[in-house]
C-alpha positions as CSV (number, residue, x, y, z in Angstrom):
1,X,41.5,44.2,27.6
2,X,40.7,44.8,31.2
3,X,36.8,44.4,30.2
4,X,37.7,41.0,28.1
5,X,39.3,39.7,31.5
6,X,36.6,40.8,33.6
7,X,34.5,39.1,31.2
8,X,36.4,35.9,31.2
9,X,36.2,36.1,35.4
10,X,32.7,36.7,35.3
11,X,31.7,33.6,33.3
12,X,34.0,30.8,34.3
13,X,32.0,29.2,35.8
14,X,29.3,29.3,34.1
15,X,27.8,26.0,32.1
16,X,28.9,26.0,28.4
17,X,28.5,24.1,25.4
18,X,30.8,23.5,22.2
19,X,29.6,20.1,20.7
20,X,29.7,18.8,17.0
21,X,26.8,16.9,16.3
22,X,25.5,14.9,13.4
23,X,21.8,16.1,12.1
24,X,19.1,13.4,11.5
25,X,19.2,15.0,8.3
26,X,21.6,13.1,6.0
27,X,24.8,15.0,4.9
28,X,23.8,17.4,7.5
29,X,26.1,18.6,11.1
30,X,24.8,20.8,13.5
31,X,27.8,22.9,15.6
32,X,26.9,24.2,19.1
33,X,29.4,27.6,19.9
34,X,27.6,28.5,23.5
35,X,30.5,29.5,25.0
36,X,33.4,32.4,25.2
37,X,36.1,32.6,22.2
38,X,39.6,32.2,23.4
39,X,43.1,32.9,21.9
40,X,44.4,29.9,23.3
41,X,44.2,26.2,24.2
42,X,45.8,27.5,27.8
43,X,43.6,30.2,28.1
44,X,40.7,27.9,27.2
45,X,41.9,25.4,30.0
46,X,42.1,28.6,32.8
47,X,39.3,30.8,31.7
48,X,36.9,28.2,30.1
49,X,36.1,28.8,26.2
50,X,37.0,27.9,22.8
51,X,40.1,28.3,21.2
52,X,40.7,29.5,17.5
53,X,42.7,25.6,17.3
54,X,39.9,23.6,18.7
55,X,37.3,25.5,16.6
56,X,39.1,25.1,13.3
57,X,40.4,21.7,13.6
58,X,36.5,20.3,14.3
59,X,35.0,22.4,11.4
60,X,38.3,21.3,9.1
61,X,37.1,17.3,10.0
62,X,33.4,18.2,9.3
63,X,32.4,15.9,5.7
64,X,29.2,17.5,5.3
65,X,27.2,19.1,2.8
66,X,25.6,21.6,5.3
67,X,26.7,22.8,8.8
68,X,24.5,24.4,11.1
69,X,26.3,26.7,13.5
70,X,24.6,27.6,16.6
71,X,25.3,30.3,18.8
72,X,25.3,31.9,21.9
73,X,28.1,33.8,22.7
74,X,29.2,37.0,24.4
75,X,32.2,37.4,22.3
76,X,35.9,37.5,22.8
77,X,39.0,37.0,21.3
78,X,39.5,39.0,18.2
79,X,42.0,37.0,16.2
80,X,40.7,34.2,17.4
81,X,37.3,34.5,15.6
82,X,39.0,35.6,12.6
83,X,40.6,32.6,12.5
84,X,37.1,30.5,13.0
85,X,35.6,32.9,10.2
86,X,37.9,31.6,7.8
87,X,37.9,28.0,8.6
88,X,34.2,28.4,8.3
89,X,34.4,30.6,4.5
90,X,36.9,28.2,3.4
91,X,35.3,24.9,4.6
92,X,33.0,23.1,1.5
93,X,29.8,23.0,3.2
94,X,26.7,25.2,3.2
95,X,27.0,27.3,6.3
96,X,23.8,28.2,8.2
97,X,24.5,30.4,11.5
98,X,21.7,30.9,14.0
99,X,22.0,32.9,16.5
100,X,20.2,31.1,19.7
101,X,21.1,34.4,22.2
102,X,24.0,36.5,21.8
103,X,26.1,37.2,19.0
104,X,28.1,39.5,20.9
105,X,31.7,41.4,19.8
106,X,33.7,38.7,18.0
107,X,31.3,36.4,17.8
108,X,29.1,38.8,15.7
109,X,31.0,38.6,13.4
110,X,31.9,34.8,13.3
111,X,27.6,34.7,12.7
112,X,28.1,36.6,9.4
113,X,30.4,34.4,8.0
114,X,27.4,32.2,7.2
115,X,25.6,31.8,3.8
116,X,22.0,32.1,5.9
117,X,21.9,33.8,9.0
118,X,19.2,33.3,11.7
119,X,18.6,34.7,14.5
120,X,16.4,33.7,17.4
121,X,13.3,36.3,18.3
122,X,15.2,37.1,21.5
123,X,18.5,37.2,20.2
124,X,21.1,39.7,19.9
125,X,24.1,41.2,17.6
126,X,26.3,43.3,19.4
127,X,29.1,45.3,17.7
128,X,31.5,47.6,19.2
129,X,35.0,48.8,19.1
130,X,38.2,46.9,19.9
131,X,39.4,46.4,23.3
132,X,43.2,46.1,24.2
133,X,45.3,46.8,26.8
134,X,49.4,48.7,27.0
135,X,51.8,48.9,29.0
136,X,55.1,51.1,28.2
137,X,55.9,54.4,26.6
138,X,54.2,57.0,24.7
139,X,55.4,55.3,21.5
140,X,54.3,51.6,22.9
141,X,50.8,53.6,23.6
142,X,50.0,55.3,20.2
143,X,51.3,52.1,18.4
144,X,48.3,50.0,20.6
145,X,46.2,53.0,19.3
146,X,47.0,53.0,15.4
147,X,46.6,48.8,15.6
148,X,43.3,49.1,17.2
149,X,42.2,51.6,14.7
150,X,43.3,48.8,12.1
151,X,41.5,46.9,13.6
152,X,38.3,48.9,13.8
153,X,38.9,49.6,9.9
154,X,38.7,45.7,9.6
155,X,35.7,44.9,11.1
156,X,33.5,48.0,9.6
157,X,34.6,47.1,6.2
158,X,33.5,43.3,6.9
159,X,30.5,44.3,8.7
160,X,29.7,46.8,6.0
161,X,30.2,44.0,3.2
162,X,28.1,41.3,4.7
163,X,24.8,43.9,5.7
164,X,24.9,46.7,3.2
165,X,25.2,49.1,6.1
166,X,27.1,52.6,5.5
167,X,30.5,52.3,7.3
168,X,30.2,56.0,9.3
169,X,26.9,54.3,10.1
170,X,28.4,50.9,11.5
171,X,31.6,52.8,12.9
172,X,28.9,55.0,15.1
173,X,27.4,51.3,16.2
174,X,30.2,50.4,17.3
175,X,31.5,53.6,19.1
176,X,27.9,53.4,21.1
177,X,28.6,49.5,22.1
178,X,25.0,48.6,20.2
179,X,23.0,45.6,20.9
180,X,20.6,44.9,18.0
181,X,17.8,42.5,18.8
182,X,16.0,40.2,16.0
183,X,13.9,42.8,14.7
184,X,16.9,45.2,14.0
185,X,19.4,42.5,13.1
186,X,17.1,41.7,10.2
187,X,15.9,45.2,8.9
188,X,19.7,46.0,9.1
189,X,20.9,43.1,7.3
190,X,22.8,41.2,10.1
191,X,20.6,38.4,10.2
192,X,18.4,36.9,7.1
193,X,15.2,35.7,8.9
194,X,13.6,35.7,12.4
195,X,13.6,31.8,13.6
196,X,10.2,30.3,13.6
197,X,10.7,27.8,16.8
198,X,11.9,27.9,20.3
199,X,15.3,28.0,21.0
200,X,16.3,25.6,23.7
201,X,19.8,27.0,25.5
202,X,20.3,27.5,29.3
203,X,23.3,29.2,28.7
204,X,23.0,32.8,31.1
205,X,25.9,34.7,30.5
206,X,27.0,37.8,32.8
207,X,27.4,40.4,30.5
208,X,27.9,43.6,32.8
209,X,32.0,43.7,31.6
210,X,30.0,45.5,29.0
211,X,28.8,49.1,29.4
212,X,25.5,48.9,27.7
213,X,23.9,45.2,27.8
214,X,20.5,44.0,27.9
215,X,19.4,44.5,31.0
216,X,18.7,41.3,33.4
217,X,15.9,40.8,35.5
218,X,15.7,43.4,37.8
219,X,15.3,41.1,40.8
220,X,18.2,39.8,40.0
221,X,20.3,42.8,40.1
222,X,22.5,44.3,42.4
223,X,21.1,47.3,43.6
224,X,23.8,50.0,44.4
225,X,22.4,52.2,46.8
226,X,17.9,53.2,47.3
227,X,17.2,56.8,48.3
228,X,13.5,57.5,48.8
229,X,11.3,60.6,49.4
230,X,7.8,60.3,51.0
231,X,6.4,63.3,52.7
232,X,3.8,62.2,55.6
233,X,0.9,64.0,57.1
234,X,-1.3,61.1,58.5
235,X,-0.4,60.7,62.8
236,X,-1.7,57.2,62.6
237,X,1.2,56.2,59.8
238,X,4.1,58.3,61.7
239,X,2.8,56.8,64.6
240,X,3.2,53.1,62.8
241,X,7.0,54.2,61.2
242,X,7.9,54.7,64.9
243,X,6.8,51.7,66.1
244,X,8.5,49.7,63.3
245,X,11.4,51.5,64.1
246,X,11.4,51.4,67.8
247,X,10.6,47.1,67.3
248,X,13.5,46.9,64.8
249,X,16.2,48.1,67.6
250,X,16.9,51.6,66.0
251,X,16.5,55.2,67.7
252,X,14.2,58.0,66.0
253,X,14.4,61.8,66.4
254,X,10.7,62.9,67.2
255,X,9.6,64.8,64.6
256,X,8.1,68.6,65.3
257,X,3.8,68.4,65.8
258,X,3.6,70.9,64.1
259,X,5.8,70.5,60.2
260,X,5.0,67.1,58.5
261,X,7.4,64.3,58.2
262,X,10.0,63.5,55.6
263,X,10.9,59.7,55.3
264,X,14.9,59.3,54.1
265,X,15.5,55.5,53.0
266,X,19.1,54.9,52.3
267,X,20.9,51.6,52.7
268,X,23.6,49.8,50.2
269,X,22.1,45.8,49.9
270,X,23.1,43.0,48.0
271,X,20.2,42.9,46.1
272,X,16.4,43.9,46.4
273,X,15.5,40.7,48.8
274,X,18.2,42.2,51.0
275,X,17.5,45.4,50.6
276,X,13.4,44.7,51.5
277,X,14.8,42.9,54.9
278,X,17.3,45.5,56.2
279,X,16.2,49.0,54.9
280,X,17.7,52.0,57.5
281,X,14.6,54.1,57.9
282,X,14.8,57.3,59.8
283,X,12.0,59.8,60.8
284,X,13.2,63.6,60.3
285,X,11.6,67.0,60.6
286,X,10.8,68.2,56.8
């Protein structure tokens, strides 16, 4: 639970999308879920997302013969998209999911409760194993431990229904956290088809509350900590790190004439723009 909260944090503000909209296709609605699924409508109004009451009581006043759901979400509450997934199996209409991005945790799920599912060519399943948090006694712990081994059971044998896969298989999936793109999703039965078009959605959601997501832009990335090697021989480019250095304001131990020089690089920036402007360089003896 601490990685659904950090989640939550991490994406408040981003912009979202949960809209009903009517196709130009007669008898048709289209259903946009780019956003987080929340247990609550208070959790929705502090956190941002969708709760399991505003979900179901849109798709319970849906009067269509087909309903296109749309998504792009990075998961969520549990028991809250159980509670979707059933207002959608229950509801009259042909349901067609597409997965636009993600269809990450709970929401993967909530995409398989469709009749067709589609997946965008740079979309994503992601399944993995329940998250919860405790607080108490040994006997408060291993009862949070036997429900979310129920509710590990539950999603393998629903994820093993709707693709066909072996459950030790799936319950190994979900143990690694895996992220299966449009290619996988398809050969592995999570998805039907690859989507033909574009996929028009905004929507960037901060993933890093999980352990193994697509990775973003590097650029765009924090970069922890830069240690770099570089063994120099050349007196004209020792000469030119000193005078760099010596411009920049920082002090240099001369290195011996004789041994060649070993450049250390380490510095802790924001990000690679910072860490371009304000590397630490110092010149050593090797």
């Amino acid at each position: 639970m601490k990685q659904m909260l950090k989640l939550l944090a991490l994406n408040k503000a981003v912009a979202r999308r949960f809209e009903v909209v009517k196709a130009e296709v007669a008898g048709e609605v289209t259903v946009y879920l780019y956003d987080v699924i929340v247990g609550t409508d208070e959790e929705a109004e502090w956190w941002g997302g969708v709760s399991a009451q505003t979900f179901v009581k849109e798709i319970r006043a849906i009067d269509a013969s087909v309903i296109h759901l749309r998504i792009n979400s990075p998961g969520g509450d549990v028991f809250a998209a159980r509670a979707m997934e059933q207002a959608l199996r229950e509801h009259k209409a042909k349901i067609i999911t597409h997965v636009d991005g993600y269809a990450a945790s709970a929401a993967s799920y909530l995409a398989l409760a469709g009749d067709e599912v589609e997946i965008a060519a740079g979309g994503f399943f992601m399944i993995h194993k329940a998250w919860t948090y405790a607080y108490g006694n040994a006997d408060d712990f291993l009862a949070s431990a036997a429900l979310l081994e129920k509710i590990d059971d539950s999603l393998v044998a629903s994820y093993a229904k709707e693709t066909g896969q072996d459950p030790d298989q799936l319950r190994e999936w979900m143990r690694a956290e895996t992220w299966l793109g449009s290619d996988e999703a398809v050969q592995y039965g999570f998805a039907d088809r690859i989507a033909a078009g574009a996929v028009k959605d905004s929507t960037q959601w901060d993933l890093s509350a999980y352990e193994h997501a697509p990775g973003a832009n590097p650029a765009d990335k924090p970069v922890d900590k830069l240690t770099a090697h570089f063994t120099l021989n050349e007196t004209d480019v020792k000469a030119w790190i000193h005078n760099v250095l010596v411009e920049g304001g920082w002090t240099t131990e001369e290195p011996s004439p004789a041994a060649p020089t070993t450049l250390i690089v380490n510095h802790e920036p924001q990000n690679t723009d910072e860490l371009l402007r304000k590397l630490e360089l110092a010149v050593l003896p090797a």
